[in-house]
C-alpha positions in Angstrom: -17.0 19.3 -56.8 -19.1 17.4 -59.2 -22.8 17.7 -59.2 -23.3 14.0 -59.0 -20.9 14.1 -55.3 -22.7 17.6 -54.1 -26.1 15.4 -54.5 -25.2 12.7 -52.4 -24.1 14.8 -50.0 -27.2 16.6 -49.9 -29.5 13.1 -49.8 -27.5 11.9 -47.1 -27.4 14.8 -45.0 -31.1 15.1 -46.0 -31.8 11.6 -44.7 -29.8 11.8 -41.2 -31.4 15.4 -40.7 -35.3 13.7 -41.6 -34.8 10.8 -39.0 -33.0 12.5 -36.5 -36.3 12.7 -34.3 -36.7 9.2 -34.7 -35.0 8.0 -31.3 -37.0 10.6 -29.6 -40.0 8.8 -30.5 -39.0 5.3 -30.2 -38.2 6.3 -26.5 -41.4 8.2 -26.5 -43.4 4.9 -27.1 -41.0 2.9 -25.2 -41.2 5.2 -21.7 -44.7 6.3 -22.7 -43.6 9.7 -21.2 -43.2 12.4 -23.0 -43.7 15.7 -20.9 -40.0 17.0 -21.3 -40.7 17.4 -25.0 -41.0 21.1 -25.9 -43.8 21.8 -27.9 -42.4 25.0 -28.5 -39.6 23.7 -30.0 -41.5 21.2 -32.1 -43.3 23.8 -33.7 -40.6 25.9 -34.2 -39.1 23.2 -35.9 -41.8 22.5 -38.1 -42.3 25.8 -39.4 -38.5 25.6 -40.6 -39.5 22.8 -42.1 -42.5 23.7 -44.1 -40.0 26.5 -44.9 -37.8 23.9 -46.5 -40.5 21.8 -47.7 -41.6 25.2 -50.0 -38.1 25.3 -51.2 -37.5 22.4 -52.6 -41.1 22.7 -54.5 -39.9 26.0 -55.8 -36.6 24.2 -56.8 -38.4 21.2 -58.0 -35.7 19.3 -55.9 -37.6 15.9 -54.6 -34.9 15.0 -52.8 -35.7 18.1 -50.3 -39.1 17.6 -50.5 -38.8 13.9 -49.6 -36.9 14.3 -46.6 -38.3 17.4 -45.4 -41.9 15.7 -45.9 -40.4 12.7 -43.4 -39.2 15.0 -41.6 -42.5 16.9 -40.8 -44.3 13.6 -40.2 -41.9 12.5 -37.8 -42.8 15.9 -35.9 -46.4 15.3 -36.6 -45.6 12.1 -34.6 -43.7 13.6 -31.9 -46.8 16.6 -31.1 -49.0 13.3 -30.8 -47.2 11.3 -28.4 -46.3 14.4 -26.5 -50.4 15.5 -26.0 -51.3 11.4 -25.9 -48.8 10.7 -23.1 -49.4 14.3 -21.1 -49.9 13.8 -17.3 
């Protein structure tokens, strides 16, 4: 496969992967309930992602920086509305 194919495939997998907490949010702010979010997980999560974020630095790949960077504030996001909208 050509390199110029293999990097698209990567930027768009990239990009789906980086907003896939997006709805979560959206219905975060919409409900303003967020207690069934795992914190847990969310951290979990973010530690793969720093993982990832380290990666592409060592690659010099901003492509996996980029969405891995969205992809940690959208987490960011998600642990505020989870402690904001706590009962």
């Amino acid at each position: 496969m050509s390199d110029s194919i293999t990097q698209a495939v990567g930027n768009v997998a990239g990009i789906f992967t980086a907003a896939s907490m997006l709805p979560q949010v959206f219905k975060i702010i919409k409900e303003k309930e967020a207690e069934q979010v795992s914190l847990i997980m969310i951290f979990v999560l973010i530690v793969g992602i720093c993982l990832r974020m380290a990666y592409g630095w060592l690659k010099k790949d901003i492509p996996i920086i980029a969405t891995n960077t969205f992809s940690f504030l959208t987490n960011v996001v998600l642990i505020v509305l989870r402690i904001r909208y706590r009962k």
